[in-house]
N, C-alpha and C positions, 0 to 999 in steps of 0.2 A: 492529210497532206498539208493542211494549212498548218497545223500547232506544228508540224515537224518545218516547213517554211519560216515560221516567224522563230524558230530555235536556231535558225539558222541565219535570221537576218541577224538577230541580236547576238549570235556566237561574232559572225562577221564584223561587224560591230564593232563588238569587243578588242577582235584582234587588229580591226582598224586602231582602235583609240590607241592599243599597247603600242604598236607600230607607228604613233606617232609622238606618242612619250618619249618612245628610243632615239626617234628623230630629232624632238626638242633637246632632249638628254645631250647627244652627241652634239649640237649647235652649242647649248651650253659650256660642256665641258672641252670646246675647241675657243673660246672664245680667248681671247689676250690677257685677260681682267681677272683677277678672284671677282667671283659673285658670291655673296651671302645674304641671306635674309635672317633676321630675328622677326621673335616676338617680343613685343616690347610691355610690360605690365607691372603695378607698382612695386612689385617684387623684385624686377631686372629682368634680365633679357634671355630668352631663348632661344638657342640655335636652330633655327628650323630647316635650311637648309646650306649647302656650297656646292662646288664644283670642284673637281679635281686639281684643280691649280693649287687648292688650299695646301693637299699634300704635298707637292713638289714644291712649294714653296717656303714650306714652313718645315720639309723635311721629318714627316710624323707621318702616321698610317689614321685610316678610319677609325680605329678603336683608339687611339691616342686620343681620338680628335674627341671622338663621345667622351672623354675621361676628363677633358677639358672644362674649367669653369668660364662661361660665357655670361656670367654675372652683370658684368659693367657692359657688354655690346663689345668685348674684344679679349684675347687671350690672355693669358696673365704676361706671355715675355717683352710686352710692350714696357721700356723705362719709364720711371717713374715720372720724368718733365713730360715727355709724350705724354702720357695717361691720360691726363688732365687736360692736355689741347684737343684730345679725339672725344672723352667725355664731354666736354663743350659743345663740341663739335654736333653731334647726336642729341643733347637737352637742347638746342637749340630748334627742333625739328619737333612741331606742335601741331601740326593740322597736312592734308592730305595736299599734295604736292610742292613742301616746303623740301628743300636741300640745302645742303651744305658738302665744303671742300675742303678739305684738311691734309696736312703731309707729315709724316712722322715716322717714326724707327722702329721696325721690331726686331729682335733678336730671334732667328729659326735654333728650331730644337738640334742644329747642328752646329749653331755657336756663331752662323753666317749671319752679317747687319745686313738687312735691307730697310733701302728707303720706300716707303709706301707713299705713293697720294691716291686720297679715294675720294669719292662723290658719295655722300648720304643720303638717301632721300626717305622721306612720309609716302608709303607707296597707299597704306588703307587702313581706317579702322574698321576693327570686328570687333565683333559682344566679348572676346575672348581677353582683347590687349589689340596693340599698335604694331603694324608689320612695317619692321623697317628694311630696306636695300641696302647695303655699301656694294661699291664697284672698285675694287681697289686696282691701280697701277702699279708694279715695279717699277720705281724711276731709278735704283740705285746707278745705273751705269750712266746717268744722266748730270743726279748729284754728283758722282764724282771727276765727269766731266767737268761742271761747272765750280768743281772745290776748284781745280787745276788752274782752272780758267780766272779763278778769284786771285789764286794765290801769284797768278805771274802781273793780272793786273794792280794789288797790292805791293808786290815785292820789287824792291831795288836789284835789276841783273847783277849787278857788281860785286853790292855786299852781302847780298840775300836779307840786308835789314828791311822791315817796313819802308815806303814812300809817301809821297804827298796826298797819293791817293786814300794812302790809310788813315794817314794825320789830320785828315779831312772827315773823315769818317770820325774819328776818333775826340774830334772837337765837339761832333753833336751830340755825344754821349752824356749822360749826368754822374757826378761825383758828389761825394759828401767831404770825403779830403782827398787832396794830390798834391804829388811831387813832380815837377817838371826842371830838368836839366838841359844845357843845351849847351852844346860845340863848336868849336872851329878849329881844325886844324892849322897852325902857326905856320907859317913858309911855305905851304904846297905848293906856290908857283916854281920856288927857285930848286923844290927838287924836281918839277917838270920841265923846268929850265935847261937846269942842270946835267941833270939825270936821265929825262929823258920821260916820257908818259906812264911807260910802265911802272913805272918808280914810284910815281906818286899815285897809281893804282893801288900797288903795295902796300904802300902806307894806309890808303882809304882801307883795306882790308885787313889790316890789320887796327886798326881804331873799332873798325865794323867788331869784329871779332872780341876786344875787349870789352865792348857794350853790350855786344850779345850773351858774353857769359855770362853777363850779370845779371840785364835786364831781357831774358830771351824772346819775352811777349810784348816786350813795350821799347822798343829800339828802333829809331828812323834814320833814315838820310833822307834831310830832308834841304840838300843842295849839293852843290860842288864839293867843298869839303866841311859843309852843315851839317851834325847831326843831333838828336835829342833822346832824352828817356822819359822815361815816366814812371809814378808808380804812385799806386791808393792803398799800398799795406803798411808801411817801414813807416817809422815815427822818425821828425825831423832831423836827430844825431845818426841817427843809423843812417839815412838818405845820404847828408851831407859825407859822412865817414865813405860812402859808396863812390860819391864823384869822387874826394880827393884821392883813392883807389888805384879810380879810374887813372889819374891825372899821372899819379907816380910810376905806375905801370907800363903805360906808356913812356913815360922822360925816361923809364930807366932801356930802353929802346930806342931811345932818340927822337921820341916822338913829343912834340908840344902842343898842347891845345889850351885854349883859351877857351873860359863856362861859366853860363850867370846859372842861376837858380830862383824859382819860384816855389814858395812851400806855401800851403792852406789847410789847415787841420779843420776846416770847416766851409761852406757857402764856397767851395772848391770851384774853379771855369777854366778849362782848357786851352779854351783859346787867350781870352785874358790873362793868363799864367804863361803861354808860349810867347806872348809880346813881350812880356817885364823878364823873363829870362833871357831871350833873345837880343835885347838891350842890353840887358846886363855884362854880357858876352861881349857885345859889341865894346862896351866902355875897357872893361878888361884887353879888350883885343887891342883898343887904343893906349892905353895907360902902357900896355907893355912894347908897343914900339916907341913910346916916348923913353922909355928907361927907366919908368917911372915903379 
């Protein structure tokens, strides 16, 4: 009676410990997050385990998923710029409770981008290799809230050009060469004057329109009827061949603007380039109500 009792404490046991595997399992596989663990050894990293998020997320089955090279501590459809910020990310993580946060793109085996941000951590070393965690996030409906969000506090309502806000941003940047253009629409009062407001919206938007063709990523208003371009590819005749374009373009629409220019084929500054253009403009703007 007793060997057939202790057969049955340790069966009992047993189906306790199963029964609470199933319980961690389901907790796991309900949670918000992909969980994954590696092992981590000078060789690279093996999958040791995930959660079913992995598959609906990445739209691949379990056997896809084992067919998977987990080499680097991530899938291969991670883009090449990402790669490198998540591998950072991970060699960064050297002894037992070290973490790191990182946010980056992968491409699911259905062609869908998500945006991921994950928590890495040093969860333990074994004689075997380094167990690592990520806890990864779907933020994509998040990034592309705040793309929206970027792009209305950047963009001018009017003319959908860039704004101050951008130009601001864009002065911090560094250059090796630039070309900066800058505008003023000639008479815009007296066709609001005249004309009436909407008119001289018209105009704005169509100036807007001119500059956007050209210049689709470096185009501002950056006033009432101010606006500028920019550009770090075109060599100084191609630049200048672009404003005068611009200029004939428009006159042959009725439209007059007055534009200085700054060119730097080297030790390139933004801001310092948007002053001496901006001036330049202005003289020109003067010069031509003189008659001169």
């Amino acid at each position: 009676m007793r060997n057939s009792g202790t057969y049955s404490d340790i069966h009992d046991l047993i189906e306790e410990k199963e029964r609470q595997i199933e319980y961690l399992k389901s907790i796991y596989d309900s949670l918000p997050c992909l969980v994954l663990r590696f092992l981590r050894t000078k060789d690279g990293y093996t999958l040791l385990s995930y959660n079913n998020l992995l598959i609906s997320l990445t739209g691949t089955s379990d056997e896809e998923i084992g067919k998977m090279s987990w080499e680097q501590g991530f899938w291969a459809s991670i883009p090449d710029p990402e790669r490198e910020k998540l591998a950072q990310s991970l060699s960064s993580l050297r002894k037992e409770g070290d973490t790191s946060v990182c946010e980056y793109t992968v491409i699911t085996g259905t062609g869908r981008e998500l945006h991921i941000k994950s928590l890495n951590s040093f969860i333990e070393r074994k004689k075997e290799g380094d167990v690592i965690q990520r806890l990864a996030f779907d933020i994509s409906e998040y990034a592309e809230k705040e793309k929206i969000l970027r792009k209305i506090i950047d963009t001018d309502p009017l003319t959908g050009l860039f704004n101050r806000n951008r130009l601001l941003k864009a002065e911090k940047e560094k250059y090796s060469k630039l070309s900066i253009a800058c505008f003023d629409i000639d008479n815009l009062k007296d066709v609001n004057d005249l004309q009436g407001h909407n008119a001289g919206d018209d105009v704005l938007v169509r100036v807007a329109f001119c500059l956007k063709e050209r210049f689709p990523e470096s185009s501002y208003r950056t006033g009432g009827d101010e606006f500028l371009i920019s550009d770090c590819i075109c060599d100084e005749r191609t630049f200048r061949n672009q404003v005068e374009e611009i200029r004939t373009s428009l006159a042959r629409e009725g439209i007059s603007i007055s534009s200085g220019i700054s060119i730097r084929e080297s030790d390139a500054d933004f801001k310092e380039q948007y002053i001496r253009a901006d001036s330049e403009m202005y003289r020109c703007k003067m010069a031509s109500r003189q008659g001169r």
